[in-house]
C-alpha positions as CSV (number, residue, x, y, z in Angstrom):
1,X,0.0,0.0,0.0
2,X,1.0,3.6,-1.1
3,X,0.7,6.2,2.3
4,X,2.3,9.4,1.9
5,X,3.4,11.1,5.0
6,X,0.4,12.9,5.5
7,X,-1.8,9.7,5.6
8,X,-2.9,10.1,2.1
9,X,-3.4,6.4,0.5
10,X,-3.0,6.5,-3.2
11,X,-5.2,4.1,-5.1
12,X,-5.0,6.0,-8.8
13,X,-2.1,5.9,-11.2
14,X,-2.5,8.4,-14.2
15,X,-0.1,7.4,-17.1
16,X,0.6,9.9,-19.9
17,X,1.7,7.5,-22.8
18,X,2.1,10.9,-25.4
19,X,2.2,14.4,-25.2
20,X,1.4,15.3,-28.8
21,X,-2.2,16.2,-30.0
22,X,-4.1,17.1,-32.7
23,X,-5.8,19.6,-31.0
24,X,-4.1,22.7,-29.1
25,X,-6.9,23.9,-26.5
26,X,-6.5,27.0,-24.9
27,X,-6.4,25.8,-21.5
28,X,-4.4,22.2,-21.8
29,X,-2.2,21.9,-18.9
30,X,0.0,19.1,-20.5
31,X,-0.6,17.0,-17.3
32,X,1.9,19.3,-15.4
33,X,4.9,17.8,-18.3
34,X,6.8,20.1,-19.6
35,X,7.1,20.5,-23.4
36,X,10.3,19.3,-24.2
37,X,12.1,19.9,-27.7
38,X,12.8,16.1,-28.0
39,X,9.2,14.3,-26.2
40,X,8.7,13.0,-29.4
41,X,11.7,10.9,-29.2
42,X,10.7,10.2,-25.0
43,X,7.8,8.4,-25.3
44,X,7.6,5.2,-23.7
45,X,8.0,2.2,-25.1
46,X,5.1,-0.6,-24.4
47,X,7.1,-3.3,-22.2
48,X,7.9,0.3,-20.3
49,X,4.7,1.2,-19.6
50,X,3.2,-2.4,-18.6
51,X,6.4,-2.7,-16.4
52,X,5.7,0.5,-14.5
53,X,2.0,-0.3,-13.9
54,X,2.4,-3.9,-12.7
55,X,5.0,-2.0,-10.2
56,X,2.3,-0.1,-9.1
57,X,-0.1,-2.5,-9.0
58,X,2.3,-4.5,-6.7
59,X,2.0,-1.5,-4.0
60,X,-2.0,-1.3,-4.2
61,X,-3.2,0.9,-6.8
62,X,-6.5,-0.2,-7.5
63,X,-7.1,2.1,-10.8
64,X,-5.6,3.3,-13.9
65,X,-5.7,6.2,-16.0
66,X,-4.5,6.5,-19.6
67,X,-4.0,10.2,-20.5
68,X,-2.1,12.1,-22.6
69,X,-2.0,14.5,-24.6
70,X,-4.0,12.7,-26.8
71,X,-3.5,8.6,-25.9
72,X,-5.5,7.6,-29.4
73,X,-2.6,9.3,-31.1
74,X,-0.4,6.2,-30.3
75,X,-0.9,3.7,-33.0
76,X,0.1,1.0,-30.3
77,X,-2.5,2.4,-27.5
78,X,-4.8,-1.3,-27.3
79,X,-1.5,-3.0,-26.8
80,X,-0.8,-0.4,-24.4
81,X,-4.2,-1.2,-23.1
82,X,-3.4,-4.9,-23.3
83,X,-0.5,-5.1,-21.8
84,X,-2.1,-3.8,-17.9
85,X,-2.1,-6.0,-15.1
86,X,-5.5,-6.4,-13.3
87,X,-6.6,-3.3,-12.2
88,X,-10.1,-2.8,-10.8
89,X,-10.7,-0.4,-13.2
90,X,-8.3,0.8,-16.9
91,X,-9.7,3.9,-17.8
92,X,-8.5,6.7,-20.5
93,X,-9.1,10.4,-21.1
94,X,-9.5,11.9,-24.9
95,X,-10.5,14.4,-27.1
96,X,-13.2,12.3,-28.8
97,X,-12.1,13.1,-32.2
98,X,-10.8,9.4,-33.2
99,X,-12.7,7.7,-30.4
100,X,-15.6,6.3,-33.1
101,X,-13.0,4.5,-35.3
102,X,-11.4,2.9,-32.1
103,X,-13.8,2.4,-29.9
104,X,-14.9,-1.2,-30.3
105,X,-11.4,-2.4,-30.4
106,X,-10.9,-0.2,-27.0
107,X,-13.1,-2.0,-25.1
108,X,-12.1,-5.7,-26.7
109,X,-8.8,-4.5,-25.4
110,X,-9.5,-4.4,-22.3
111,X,-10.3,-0.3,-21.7
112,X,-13.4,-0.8,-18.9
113,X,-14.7,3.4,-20.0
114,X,-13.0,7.0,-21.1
115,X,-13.9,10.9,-19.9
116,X,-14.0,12.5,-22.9
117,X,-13.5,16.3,-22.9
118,X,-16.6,18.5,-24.7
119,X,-16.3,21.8,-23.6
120,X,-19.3,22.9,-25.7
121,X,-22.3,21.5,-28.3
122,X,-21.5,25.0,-30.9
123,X,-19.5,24.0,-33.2
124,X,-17.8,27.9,-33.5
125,X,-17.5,27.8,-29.4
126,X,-15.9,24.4,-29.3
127,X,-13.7,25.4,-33.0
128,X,-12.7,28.5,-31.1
129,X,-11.6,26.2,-27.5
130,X,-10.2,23.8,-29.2
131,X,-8.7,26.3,-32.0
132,X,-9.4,23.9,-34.9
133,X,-11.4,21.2,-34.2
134,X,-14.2,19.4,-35.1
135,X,-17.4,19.1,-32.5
136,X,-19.1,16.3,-34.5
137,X,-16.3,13.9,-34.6
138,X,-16.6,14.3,-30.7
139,X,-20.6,13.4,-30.5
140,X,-20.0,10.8,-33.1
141,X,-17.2,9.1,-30.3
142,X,-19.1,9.4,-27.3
143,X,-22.0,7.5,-28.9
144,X,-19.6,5.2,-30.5
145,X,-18.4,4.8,-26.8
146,X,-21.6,4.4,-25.6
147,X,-22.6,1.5,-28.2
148,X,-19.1,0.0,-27.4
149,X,-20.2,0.0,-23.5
150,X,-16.9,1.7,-22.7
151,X,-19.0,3.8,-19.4
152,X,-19.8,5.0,-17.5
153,X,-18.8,8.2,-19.9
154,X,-18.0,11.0,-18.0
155,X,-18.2,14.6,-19.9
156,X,-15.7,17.0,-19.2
157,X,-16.7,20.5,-19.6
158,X,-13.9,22.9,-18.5
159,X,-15.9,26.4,-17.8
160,X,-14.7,29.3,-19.7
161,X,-15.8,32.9,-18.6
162,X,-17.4,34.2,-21.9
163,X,-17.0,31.3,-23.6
164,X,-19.3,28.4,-22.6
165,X,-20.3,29.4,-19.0
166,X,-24.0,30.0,-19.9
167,X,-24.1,26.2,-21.6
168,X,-24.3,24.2,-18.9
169,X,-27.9,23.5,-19.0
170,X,-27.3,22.3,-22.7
171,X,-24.8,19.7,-21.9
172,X,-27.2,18.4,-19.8
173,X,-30.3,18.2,-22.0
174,X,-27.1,16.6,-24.3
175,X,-26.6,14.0,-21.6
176,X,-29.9,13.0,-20.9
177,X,-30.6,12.4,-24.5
178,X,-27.8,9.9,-24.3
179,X,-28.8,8.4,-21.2
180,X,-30.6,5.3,-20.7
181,X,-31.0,2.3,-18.2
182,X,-27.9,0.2,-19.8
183,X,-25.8,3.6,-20.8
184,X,-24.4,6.1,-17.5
185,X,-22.9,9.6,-19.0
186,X,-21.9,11.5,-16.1
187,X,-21.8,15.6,-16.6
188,X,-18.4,16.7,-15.0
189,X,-18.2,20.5,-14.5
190,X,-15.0,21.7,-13.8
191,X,-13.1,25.0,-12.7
192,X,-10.0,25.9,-15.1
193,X,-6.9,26.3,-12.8
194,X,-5.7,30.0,-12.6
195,X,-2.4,29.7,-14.9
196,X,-0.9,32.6,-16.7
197,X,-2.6,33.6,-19.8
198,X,-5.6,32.5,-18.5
199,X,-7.1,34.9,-16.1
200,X,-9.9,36.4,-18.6
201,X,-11.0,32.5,-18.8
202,X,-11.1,31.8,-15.0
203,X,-14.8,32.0,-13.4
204,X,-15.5,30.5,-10.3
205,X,-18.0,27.7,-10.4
206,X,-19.7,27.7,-7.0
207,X,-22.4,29.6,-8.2
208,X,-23.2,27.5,-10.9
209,X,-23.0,24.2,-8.2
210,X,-25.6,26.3,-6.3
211,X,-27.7,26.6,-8.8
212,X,-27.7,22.6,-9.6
213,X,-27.7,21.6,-6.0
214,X,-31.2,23.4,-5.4
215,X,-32.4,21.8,-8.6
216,X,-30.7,18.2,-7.1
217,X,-32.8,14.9,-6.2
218,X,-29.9,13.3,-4.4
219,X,-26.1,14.4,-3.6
220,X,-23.8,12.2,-3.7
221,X,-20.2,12.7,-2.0
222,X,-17.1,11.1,-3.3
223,X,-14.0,10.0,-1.5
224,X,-11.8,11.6,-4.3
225,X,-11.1,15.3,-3.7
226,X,-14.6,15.2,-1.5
227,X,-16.1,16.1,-4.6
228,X,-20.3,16.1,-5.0
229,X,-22.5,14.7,-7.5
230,X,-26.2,16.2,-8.5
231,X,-28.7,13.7,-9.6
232,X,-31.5,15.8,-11.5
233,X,-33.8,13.4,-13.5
234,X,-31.3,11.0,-15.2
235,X,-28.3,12.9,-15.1
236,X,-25.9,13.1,-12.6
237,X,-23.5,16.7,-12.4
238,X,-20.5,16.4,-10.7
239,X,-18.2,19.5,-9.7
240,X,-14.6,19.6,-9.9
241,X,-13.3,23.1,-8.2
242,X,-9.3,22.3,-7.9
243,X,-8.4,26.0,-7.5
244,X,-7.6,27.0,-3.6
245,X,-9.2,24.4,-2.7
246,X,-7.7,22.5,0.5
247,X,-10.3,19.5,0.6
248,X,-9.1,18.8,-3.3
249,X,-5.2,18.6,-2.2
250,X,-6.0,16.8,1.3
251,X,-8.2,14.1,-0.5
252,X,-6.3,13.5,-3.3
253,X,-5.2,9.6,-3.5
254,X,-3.9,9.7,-7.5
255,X,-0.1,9.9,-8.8
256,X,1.1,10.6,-12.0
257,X,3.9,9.0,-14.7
258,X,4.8,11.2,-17.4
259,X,5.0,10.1,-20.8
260,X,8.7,10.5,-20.4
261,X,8.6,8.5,-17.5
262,X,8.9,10.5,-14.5
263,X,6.9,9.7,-11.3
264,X,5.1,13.0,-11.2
265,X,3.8,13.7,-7.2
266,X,1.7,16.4,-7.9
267,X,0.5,18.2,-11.1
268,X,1.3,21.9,-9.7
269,X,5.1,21.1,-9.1
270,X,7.7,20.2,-11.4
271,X,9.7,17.5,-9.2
272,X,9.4,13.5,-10.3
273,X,11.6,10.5,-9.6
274,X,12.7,9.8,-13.1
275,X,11.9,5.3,-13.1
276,X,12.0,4.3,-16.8
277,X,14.6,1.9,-17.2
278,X,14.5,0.8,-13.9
279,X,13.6,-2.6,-12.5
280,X,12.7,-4.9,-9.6
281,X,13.5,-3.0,-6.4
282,X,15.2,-0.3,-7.7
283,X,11.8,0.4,-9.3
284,X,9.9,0.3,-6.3
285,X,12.2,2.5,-4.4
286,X,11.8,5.3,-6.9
287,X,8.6,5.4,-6.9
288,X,8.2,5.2,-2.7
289,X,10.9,7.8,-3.1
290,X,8.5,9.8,-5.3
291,X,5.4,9.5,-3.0
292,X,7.3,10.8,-0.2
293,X,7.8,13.6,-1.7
294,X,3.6,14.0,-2.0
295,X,2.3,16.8,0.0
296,X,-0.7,19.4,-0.1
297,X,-0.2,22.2,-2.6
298,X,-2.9,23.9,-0.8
């Protein structure tokens, strides 16, 4: 088991297995990786990855994450997918845009569901986000996904001041047209992270909770980040609000690889324990090393 030493246990493992992408939104983070002239030459290999993740798996983490940049960009991402030990859950976050071409083969893979990020139904809105890309591909994926059983889906809708903040209610009616008794699309709203260049973006999202909890049926709390859940007819919101936010930080149980293969302890800082190419032990110790060095960013 994974205990930092401030009695956080990790149970999720995000992976980033590429950092290119064929889209270039205005808000992408890069999973806290830094772009690097030569990440195109850094990626991991397969036996890498699936070496790393049995490690983890070996000290308890119960879940995985496939992330990128844009993991279906990775003509080897099912053997990727493949090639996992037996978590309790392999899950993977995309764009959407090749997801209805590889959806199927996903899911025979082994990939149990994705989160797929739609930050808006308008096509200029999401064009303009996403500065090039296409909205439909994205609707055709998740119901690709949906057909393929990769779900629960969840939504990710990254709030933009002036942009799509007045589109919630849309993405719902979106979600509860997709819904059914065997398909589960979850809604998940969340607050963009106050990074430079990004301040005319940034609105805060508790009004907009407020606003769905009075509607709510049922709220559901979740151990990760303490984070609640709406139910309002057949769709379930769920708020994300990472920003100065001390319950986030002091329930976070996740841990990060880079696609370079750095064990990353926290997306807000730059330090990792550097494990590809390691093995046995050694490997271990790196990455207890690297959850020691886990603490609260706020």
């Amino acid at each position: 088991m994974l205990i930092d030493r401030f009695g956080r246990i990790i149970t999720n493992l995000r992976i980033a297995i590429t950092m290119k992408c064929n889209l270039n939104c205005i808000y992408c983070h890069r999973e806290g990786q830094k772009e690097s002239k030569k990440e195109n030459k850094t990626e991991m290999s397969v036996e890498e990855i699936s070496k790393i993740a049995k490690a983890f798996k070996e000290l308890g983490i119960k879940k995985v994450k496939i992330t990128g940049g844009e993991p279906l960009l990775r003509r080897d991402v099912c053997d990727i997918i493949s090639s996992m030990p037996d978590f309790k859950e392999i899950s993977m976050t995309t764009n959407g845009i090749y997801l209805s071409k590889l959806a199927w083969d996903l899911k025979d893979s082994g990939l149990d569901r994705v989160n797929v990020s739609l930050d808006s139904l308008r096509r200029d809105v999401y064009k303009y986000i996403t500065r090039g890309g296409d909205v439909n591909k994205v609707i055709d994926g998740i119901a690709t996904a949906c057909d393929a059983k990769l779900t629960p889906i969840k939504v990710n809708m990254v709030i933009l001041k002036g942009l799509n903040d007045d589109q919630v209610s849309e993405m719902m009616e979106f979600i509860s047209n997709m819904n059914s008794e065997s398909i589960k699309t979850i809604l998940q709203v969340i607050e963009i992270l106050k990074l430079p260049g990004l301040e005319k973006y940034y609105k805060d999202i508790t009004n907009l909770e407020k606003e769905i909890a009075s509607k709510a049926e049922a709220v559901i709390l979740r151990g990760m980040h303490f984070r609640r859940q709406y139910k309002i007819g057949n769709v379930v919101v769920e708020f994300i609000k990472p920003v100065n936010n001390r319950e986030f930080c002091m329930h976070c149980n996740r841990i990060r690889v880079t696609s370079d293969g750095k064990v990353k302890p926290c997306l807000m800082r730059d330090e990792g324990i550097k494990v590809v190419g390691l093995e046995g032990k050694e490997l271990i110790n790196a990455i207890k090393k690297a959850v020691n060095l886990r603490e609260p960013y706020y």
